[in-house]
BAROBA-870894 format. One line per 8 residues: number of its first residue (from 1); their letters; for each residue x, y, z of C-alpha. Coordinates in steps of 0.5 Angstrom, whole numbers, plus 500, padded with zeros to 3 digits. Layout:
<nodes>
NUM> A> X Y Z  ...;
</nodes>
This chain:
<nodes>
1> XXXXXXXX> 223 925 539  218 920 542  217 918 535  224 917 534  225 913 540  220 909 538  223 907 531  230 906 533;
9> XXXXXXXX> 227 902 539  223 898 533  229 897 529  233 894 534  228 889 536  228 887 530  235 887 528  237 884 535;
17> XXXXXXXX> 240 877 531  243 881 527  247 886 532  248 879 536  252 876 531  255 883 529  258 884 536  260 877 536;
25> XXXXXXXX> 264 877 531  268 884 532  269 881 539  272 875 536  277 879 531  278 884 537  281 877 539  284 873 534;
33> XXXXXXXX> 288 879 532  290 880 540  291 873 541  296 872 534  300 879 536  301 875 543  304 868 541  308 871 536;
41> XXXXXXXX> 314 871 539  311 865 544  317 860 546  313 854 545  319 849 546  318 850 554  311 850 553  312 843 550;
49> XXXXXXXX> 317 841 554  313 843 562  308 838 558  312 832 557  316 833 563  308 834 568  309 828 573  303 823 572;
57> XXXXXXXX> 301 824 579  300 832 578  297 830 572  292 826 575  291 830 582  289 836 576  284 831 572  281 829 579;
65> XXXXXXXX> 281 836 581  277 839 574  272 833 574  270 835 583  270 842 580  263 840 575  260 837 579  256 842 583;
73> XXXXXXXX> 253 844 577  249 838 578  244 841 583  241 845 577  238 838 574  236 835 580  232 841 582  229 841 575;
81> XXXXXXXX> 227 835 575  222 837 582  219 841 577  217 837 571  211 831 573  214 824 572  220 821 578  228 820 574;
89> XXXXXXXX> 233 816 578  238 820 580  243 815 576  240 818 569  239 825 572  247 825 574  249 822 568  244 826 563;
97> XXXXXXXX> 246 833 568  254 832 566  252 831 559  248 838 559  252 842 564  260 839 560  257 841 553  254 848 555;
105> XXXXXXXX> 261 849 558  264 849 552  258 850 547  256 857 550  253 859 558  245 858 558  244 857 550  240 853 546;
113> XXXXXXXX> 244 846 547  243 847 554  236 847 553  236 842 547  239 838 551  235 838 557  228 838 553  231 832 550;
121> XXXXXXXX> 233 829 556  227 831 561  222 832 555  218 825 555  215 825 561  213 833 561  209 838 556  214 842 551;
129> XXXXXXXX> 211 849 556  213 845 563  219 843 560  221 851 558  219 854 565  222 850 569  229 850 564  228 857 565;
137> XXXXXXXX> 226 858 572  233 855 574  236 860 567  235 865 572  240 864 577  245 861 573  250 867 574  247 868 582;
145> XXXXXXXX> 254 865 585  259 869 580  254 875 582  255 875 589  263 873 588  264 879 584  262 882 591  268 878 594;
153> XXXXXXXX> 272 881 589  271 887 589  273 886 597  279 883 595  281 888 591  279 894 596  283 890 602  289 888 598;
161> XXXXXXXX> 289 895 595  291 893 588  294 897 583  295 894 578  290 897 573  283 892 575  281 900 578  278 901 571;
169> XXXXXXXX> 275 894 571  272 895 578  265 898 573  264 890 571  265 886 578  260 893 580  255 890 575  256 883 575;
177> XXXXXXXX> 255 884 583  248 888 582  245 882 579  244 877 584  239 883 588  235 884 581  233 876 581  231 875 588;
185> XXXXXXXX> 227 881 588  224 879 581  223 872 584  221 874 592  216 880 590  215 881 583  207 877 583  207 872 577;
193> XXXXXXXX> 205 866 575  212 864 572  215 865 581  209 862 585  211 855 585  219 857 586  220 854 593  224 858 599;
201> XXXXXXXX> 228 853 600  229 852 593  231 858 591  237 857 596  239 851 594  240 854 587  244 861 591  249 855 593;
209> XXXXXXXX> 249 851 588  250 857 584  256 860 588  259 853 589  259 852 581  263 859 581  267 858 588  270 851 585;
217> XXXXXXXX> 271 853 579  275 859 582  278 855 585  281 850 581  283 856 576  287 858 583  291 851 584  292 850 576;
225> XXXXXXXX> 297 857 578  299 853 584  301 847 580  305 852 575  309 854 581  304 860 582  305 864 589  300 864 595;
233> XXXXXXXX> 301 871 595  300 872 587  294 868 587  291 872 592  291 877 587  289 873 581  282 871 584  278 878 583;
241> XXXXXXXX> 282 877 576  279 871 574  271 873 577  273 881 571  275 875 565  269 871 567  265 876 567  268 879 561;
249> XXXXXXXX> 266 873 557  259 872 558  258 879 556  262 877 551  257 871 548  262 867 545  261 860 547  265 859 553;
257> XXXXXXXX> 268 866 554  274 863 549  279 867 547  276 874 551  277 870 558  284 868 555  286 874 552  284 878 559;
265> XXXXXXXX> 288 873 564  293 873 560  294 880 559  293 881 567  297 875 569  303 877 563  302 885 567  304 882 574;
273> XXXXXXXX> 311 879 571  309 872 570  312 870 564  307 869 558  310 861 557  308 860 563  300 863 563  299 859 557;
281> XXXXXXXX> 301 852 560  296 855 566  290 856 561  292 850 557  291 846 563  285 849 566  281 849 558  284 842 558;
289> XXXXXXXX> 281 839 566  275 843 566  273 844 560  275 839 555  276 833 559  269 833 562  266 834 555  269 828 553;
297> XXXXXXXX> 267 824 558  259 827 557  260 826 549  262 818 551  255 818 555  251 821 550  254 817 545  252 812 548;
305> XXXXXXXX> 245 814 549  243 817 543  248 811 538  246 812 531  242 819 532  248 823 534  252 820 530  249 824 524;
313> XXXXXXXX> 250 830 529  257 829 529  258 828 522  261 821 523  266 820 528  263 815 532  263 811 526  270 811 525;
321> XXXXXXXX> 271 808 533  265 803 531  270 800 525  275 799 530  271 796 535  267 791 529  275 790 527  276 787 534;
329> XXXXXXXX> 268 784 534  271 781 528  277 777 531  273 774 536  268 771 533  272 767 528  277 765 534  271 764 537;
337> XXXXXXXX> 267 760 532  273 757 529  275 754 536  268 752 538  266 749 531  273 744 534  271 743 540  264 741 538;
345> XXXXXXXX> 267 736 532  273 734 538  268 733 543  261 733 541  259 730 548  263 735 552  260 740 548  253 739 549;
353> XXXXXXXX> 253 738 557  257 744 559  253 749 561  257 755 558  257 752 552  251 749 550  248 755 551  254 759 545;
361> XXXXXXXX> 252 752 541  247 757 536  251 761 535  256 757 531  257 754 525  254 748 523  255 743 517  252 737 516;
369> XXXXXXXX> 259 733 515  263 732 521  269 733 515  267 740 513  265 743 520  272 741 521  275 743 514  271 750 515;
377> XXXXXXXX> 274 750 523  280 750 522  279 755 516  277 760 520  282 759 525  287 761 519  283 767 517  283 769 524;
385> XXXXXXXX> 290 771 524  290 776 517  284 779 519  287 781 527  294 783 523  289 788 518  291 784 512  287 787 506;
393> XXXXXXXX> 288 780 503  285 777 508  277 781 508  274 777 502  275 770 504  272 772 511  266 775 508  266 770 503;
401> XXXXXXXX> 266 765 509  260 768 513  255 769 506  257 761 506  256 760 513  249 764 512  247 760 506  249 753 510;
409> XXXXXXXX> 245 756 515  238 757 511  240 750 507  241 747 514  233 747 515  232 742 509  233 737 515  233 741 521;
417> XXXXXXXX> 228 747 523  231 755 522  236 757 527  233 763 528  238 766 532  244 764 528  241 767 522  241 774 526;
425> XXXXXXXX> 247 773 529  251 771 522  247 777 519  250 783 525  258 779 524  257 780 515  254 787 517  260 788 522;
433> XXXXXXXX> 266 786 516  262 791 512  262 795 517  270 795 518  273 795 511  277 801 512  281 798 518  284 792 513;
441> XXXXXXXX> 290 796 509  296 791 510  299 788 503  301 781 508  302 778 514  309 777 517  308 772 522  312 774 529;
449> XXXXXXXX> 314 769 533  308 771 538  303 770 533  306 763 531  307 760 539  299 762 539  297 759 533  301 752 535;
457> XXXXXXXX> 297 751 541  291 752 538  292 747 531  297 743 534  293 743 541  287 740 536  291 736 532  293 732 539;
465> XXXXXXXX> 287 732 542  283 729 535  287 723 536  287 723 544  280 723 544  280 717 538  284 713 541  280 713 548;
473> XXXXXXXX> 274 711 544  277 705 541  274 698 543  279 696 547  282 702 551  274 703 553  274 697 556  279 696 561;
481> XXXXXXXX> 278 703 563  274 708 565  272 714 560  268 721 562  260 721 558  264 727 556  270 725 552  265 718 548;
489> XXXXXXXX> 264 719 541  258 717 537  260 713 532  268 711 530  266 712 523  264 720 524  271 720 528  275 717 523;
497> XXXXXXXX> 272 722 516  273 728 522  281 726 520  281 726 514  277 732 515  283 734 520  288 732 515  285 736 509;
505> XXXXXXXX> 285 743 513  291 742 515  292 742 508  288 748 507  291 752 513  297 751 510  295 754 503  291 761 507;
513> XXXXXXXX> 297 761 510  301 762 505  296 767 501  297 772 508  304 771 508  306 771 500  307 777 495  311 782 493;
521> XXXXXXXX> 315 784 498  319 790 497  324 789 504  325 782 500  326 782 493  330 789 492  337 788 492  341 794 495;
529> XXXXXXXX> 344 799 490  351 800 493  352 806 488  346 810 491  349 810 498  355 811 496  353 817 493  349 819 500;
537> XXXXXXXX> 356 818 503  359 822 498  354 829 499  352 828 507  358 824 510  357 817 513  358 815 520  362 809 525;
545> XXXXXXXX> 358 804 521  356 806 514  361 802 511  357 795 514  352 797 507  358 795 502  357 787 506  352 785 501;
553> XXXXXXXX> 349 781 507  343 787 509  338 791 504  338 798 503  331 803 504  333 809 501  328 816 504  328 821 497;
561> XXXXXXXX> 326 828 498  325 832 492  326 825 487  334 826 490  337 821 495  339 824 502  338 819 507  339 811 507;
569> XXXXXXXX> 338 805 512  341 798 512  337 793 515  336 786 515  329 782 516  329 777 520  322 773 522  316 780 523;
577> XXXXXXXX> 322 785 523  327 789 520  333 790 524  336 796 523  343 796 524  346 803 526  343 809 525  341 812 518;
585> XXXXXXXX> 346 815 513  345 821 510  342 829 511  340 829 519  335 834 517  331 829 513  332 823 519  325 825 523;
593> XXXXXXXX> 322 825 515  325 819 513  324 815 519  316 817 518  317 814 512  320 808 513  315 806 519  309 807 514;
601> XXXXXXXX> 312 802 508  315 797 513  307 797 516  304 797 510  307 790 510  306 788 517  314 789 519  315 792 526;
609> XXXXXXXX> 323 796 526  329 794 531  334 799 531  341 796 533  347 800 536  343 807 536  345 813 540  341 818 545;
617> XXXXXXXX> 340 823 541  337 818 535  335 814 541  330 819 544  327 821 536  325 815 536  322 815 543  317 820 539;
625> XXXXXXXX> 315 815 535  313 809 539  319 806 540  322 803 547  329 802 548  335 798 553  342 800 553  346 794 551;
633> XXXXXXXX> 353 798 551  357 803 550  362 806 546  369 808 545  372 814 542  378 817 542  380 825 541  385 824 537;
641> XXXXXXXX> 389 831 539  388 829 545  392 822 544  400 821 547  405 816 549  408 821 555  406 820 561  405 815 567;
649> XXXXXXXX> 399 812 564  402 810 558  408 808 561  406 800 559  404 802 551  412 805 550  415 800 553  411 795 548;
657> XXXXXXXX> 411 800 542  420 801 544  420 792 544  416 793 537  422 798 535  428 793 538  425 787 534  424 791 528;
665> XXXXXXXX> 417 790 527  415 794 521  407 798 520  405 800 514  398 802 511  396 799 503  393 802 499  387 799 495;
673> XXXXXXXX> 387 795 489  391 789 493  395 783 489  392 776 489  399 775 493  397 780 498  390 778 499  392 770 500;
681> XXXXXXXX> 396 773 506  391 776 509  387 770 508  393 766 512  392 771 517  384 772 517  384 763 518  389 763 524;
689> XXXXXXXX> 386 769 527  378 765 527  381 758 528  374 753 527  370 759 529  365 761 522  365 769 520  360 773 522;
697> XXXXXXXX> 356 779 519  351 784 520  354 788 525  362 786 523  364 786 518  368 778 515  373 777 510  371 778 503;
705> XXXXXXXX> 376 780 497  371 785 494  370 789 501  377 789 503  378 793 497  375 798 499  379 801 503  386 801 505;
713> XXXXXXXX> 389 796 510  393 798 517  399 792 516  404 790 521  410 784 518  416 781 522  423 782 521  423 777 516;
721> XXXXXXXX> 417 780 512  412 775 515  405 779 515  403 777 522  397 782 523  392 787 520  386 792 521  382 795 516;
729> XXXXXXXX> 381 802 514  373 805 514  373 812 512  367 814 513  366 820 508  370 825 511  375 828 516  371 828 522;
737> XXXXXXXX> 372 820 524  377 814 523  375 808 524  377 800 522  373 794 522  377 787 521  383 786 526  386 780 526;
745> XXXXXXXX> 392 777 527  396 771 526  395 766 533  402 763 531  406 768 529  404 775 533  406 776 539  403 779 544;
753> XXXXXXXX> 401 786 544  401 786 537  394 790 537  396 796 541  402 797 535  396 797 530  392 802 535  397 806 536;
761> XXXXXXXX> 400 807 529  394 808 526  393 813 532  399 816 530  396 817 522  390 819 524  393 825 527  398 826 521;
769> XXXXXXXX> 391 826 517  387 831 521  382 826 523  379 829 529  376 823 532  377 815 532  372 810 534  374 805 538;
777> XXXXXXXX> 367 801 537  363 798 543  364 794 549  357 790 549  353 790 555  358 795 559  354 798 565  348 794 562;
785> XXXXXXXX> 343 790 567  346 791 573  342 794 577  338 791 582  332 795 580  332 794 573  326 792 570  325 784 570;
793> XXXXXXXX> 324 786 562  331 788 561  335 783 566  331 778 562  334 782 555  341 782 558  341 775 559  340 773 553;
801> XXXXXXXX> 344 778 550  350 777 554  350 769 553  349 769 545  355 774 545  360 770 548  361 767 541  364 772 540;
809> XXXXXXXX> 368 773 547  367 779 548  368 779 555  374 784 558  373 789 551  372 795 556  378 794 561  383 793 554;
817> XXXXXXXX> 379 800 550  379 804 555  387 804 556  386 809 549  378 812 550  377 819 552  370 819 552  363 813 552;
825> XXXXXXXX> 357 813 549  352 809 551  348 804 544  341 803 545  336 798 541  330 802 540  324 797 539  316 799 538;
833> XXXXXXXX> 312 798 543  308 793 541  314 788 540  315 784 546  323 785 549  325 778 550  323 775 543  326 781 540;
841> XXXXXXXX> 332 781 544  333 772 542  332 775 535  337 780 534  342 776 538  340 769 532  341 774 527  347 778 530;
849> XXXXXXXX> 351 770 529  348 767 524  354 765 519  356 770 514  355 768 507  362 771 505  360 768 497  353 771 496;
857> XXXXXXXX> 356 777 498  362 778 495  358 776 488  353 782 490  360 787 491  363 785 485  355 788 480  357 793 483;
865> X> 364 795 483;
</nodes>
């Protein structure tokens, strides 16, 4: 029998690894299979939701709160170190102790990368054995706090007489708690050479720090369940719960108890009624400020201790950060060469005795010729702009620069000595651009109008100062007045092949400019195929402004799914943008892919997106997607069931449309292809209606003969058969919206009111065709702006807005449409982030005014139809 003990003793000596491994994963099956049961029916929605919704405030309370949590784990550390020869400043002790105690958080409680880590750390200055004594010394109380807060568990559990199932879990608090006894008495009476140098005090101040770890810890796990509205009676309840769950996933050696911790709590927590959605956003939380967020902050400090090292450990993500942080290394340097190169041909004097600058002086380009540096100045000026942008265009030139600029540095010797230190400083820039070639992908450059005040100043500006410090120096302006040594030039002759130099960069800058900014471009060159959104139209329906594609004056981006068309948008690009006006046409289950992909084209070629006249639900999509957004109005519809001349409300409108009876005014609707009489006379009418105001188009649609056939036309005649009003029909793909686009009257020959014959007409004929709704179109800056607590950004906006639309006399749209609107929607412009509000806003306000091209258009209509 001994015999047998002994062999089955050996067995499992020798197997132990592999038993290790084999609970390890049975217990990870066990939760994989638990935790797919439990969230199978998890509604992630509200999950999602509470996250979003989290004010900033309680966000930062709960960071705040996770990171004092950590900290007492510290103390481990610093008593490490009071073992180990050698002094640490308490600087490198903190930072090397939350790397070490944040990692192992996550990577596994008391495992080998906690005693890597802090062999690594601690190692230098102490042999591998003391290292590995005095790391184990303090293994050994690790658990002492949770130990003795299992007997406090096991107390709460008795006072609060729980019944709610932790009776049959009270065996692992029970041993849990049995621990701390064992170490003190091993460590207190147990005669080693392992113990004889552990300190009372310090085995006290590994007890508290111990206990306080597991306490704050504890703790914050409590006030996460505050956050998530978690009652102080239930929490009370919770403790001993989470001191059972921690224990569990210590036994259960996976690497920071996750998914046996979880599981259990979440069990528990679902058994005391709190609703499965609601514990899951409590882990989250506690995970993310606990354990995630403090790991990140210690991965950053190892990174940047252990550089190239960890990042082969880390299979290259630091890498990825490093081509970014090159890519803005890279900008700076040219901006910065190429400006100093200037100031330095500009102002040599200046250059020289300024402090600051004479001391950057090295670390720049230098040709001999003082054309040259300014030619090669200028040049990277311009190459600048492309590389900010990430055009790929841009990455060759650049490099081909910096090999030149490495070269004239090494043929500079010939006169000079080696400039050693631009040499090093040229060969870490090229190591840089080689470093960050992944991070150029766009095929040109759109020069916003950011980007072009930017670059004025700095070529302009040097343009200017050139020929201000020129004229300084001639003879006779020097000789009647005082000129600062800083602003003299050496030699008129150098000033003036600098000129020639300035002249010829400009010509230079102009060509690179040209090379970034041209190519093909797909938003410019492609016509708009009327055919395929006609057929979109057709399968899905349009919408209230879907007719404004058949204009001829916007492109058409088409989004395919399965090689079919389902969705279009209609946009136009003006400066760095593509405003698109309305919402997309088509399948609104394919709106969010279809945004996706226009946003990666339009990016491709450095075009940044503008939605004009967008809706709230269209609107808080696109908020997802990084755009930011101002209301610029609302609109007007009418429920056309719910339209009626009767009552005190529209006592005016039947007095009007009784006076229109009287005076025999006749309304009729015509039907396309119209006669070349009948068009000439709406063109009578059009021309009185807009006087000397030119046509305009984008948002509205203008005068064409070719786009007024495509739909029919609301007219109204005179007694004597004169047309003195009409509005055109837009259809929009079906029976749900009837909407006009041009209304126009002749300012002679109509008399007052003769809109409202027409609305209410065409009220009363969308109701006889079954049209649920009719669109009234926008009241621009309705409710806008107003506010005195607006933000500046917006008022600004509003401003600009509400002056460039006066052409269009706006004002009073509201008070007249809602006379007939049963219900407002506001209209947003959505715009990305990165765009600046007031330039977007002049841009859309440029655009929406410029005059309509009505030939061109036409012409384009005409292909098609």
């Amino acid at each position: 029998m001994k015999t047998t003990i002994i062999k089955i003793q050996h067995f499992i000596e020798k197997k132990a690894n592999l038993l290790k491994y084999l609970f390890v994963l049975s217990i990870l099956i066990f939760v994989i299979i638990e935790v797919s049961r439990m969230l199978r029916d998890t509604d992630w929605s509200k999950i999602s939701n509470d996250i979003t919704s989290r004010s900033p405030l309680e966000l930062l309370i709960m960071l705040i709160l996770g990171l004092i949590a950590v900290l007492p784990m510290i103390n481990y550390d610093f008593l490490i170190t009071e073992f180990l020869p050698g002094k640490y400043s308490k600087r490198y002790i903190f930072k090397s102790g939350w790397i070490v105690n944040t990692l192992t958080n996550i990577a596994g409680f008391g495992g080998f990368l906690g005693a890597a880590l802090r062999a690594n750390f601690y190692g230098e200055k102490a042999s591998k054995k003391e290292a590995f004594y005095a790391i184990s010394k303090i293994a050994l109380f690790l658990l002492s706090g949770l130990s003795i807060l299992s007997w406090i568990a096991l107390i709460d559990i008795v006072v609060t007489k729980q019944t709610n199932g932790l009776g049959r879990h009270d065996i692992w608090l029970l041993l849990a708690g049995l621990y701390f006894p064992a170490v003190l008495l091993a460590t207190r009476f147990k005669q080693s050479e392992f113990f004889q140098d552990l300190k009372a005090n310090q085995i006290i101040r590994l007890i508290v720090g111990s206990t306080m770890e597991w306490a704050f810890v504890s703790l914050f796990f409590l006030l996460i369940g505050y956050f998530v509205n978690i009652s102080l009676k239930t929490l009370i309840i919770v403790f001993p719960m989470y001191i059972i769950a921690s224990v569990l996933g210590i036994i259960s050696m996976i690497p920071g108890g996750i998914g046996s911790f979880d599981v259990f709590m979440l069990l528990q927590l679902m058994g005391l009624g709190i609703p499965k959605e609601t514990v899951l956003i409590w882990l989250i939380y506690f995970r993310l400020f606990y354990y995630l967020v403090p790991a990140a902050i210690g991965i950053f400090f190892m990174l940047h201790d252990m550089g190239e090292k960890l990042n082969k450990s880390l299979n290259g993500i630091p890498q990825a950060l490093g081509s970014r942080i090159s890519h803005g290394l890279i900008t700076i340097f040219l901006y910065f060469s190429g400006i100093f190169m200037f100031l330095e041909s500009a102002l040599p004097e200046f250059t020289i005795r300024n402090s600051i600058l004479a001391k950057l002086y090295p670390l720049t380009f230098l040709f001999i010729h003082q054309a040259t540096n300014i030619l090669f100045a200028f040049s990277l000026l311009g190459l600048a702009r492309g590389i900010f942008s990430r055009v790929k265009k841009a990455y060759i030139p650049t490099l081909v620069f910096i090999v030149i600029g490495i070269f004239n540095t090494i043929y500079n010797t010939i006169y000079t000595d080696l400039n050693w230190s631009l040499l090093v400083y040229l060969s870490v820039v090229l190591i840089l651009m080689l470093f960050s070639k992944d991070a150029y992908y766009r095929k040109q450059l759109q020069y916003s109008w950011g980007a072009l005040w930017t670059d004025a100043a700095i070529f302009g500006g040097g343009f200017v100062l050139y020929f201000i410090v020129g004229a300084v120096n001639r003879t006779k302006f020097s000789s009647r007045h005082h000129i600062p040594s800083q602003f003299l030039f050496p030699d008129q002759g150098v000033w003036l092949a600098g000129l020639l130099g300035l002249l010829f960069a400009g010509l230079i800058l102009a060509i690179i400019i040209t090379y970034l900014t041209h190519g093909k471009d797909p938003f410019k060159d492609t016509k708009p195929d009327f055919s395929r959104a006609k057929a979109i139209i057709a399968n899905f329906g349009g919408n209230e402004t879907s007719h404004l594609a058949f204009l001829g004056d916007k492109k058409l981006f088409f989004y395919q799914k399965d090689g079919k068309d389902t969705v279009f948008f209609m946009y136009k690009a003006t400066i760095n943008k593509l405003v698109i006006m309305g919402e997309p046409v088509g399948n609104k289950d394919d709106f969010d892919l279809a945004i996706q992909d226009f946003l990666d084209q339009a990016d491709l070629y450095d075009y940044e997106l503008v939605f004009y006249e967008v809706g709230e639900k269209m609107t808080m999509l696109l908020h997802e997607y990084g755009f930011d957004f101002i209301k610029i109005g609302e609109d007007a519809w009418l429920k056309l069931d719910q339209f009626t001349l009767s009552g005190k409300k529209q006592k005016g409108q039947r007095a009007l449309m009784n006076k229109f009876e009287r005076e025999e005014y006749q309304f009729s609707i015509i039907e396309p292809t119209f006669s070349a009489e009948t068009l000439a006379e709406l063109h009578k009418v059009s021309n009185s209606w807009l006087g000397s105001q030119p046509e305009k188009g984008f948002s509205l649609g203008y005068f064409s003969k070719d786009y007024l056939n495509q739909a029919p036309i609301a007219i109204v005649r005179s007694k004597e058969g004169q047309l003195v009003a009409f509005a055109t029909l837009m259809p929009t793909g079906g029976k749900d919206t009837l909407t006009i686009d041009l209304m126009r009257h002749d300012r002679k020959a109509a008399p007052s009111g003769i809109m409202d014959e027409i609305f209410i007409n065409l009220f009363w004929y969308g109701q006889k065709e079954g049209y649920d709704s009719f669109y009234l179109g926008m009241a621009p800056l309705s409710n806008v702006g107003s506010s005195k607590y607006s933000f500046l950004g917006e008022k600004i906006a509003n401003f600009i807005y509400e002056y460039g639309n006066r052409l269009y006399a706006f004002q009073g749209l509201r008070n007249y449409k809602n006379k007939y609107a049963t219900s407002w929607h506001p209209k947003y412009i959505a715009y990305q982030k990165k765009s600046y509000l007031a330039s977007t806003t002049l841009q859309l306000v440029l655009l929406i005014n410029q005059r309509a091209d009505s030939k061109k258009s036409a012409l384009r209509i005409r292909d098609i139809f």
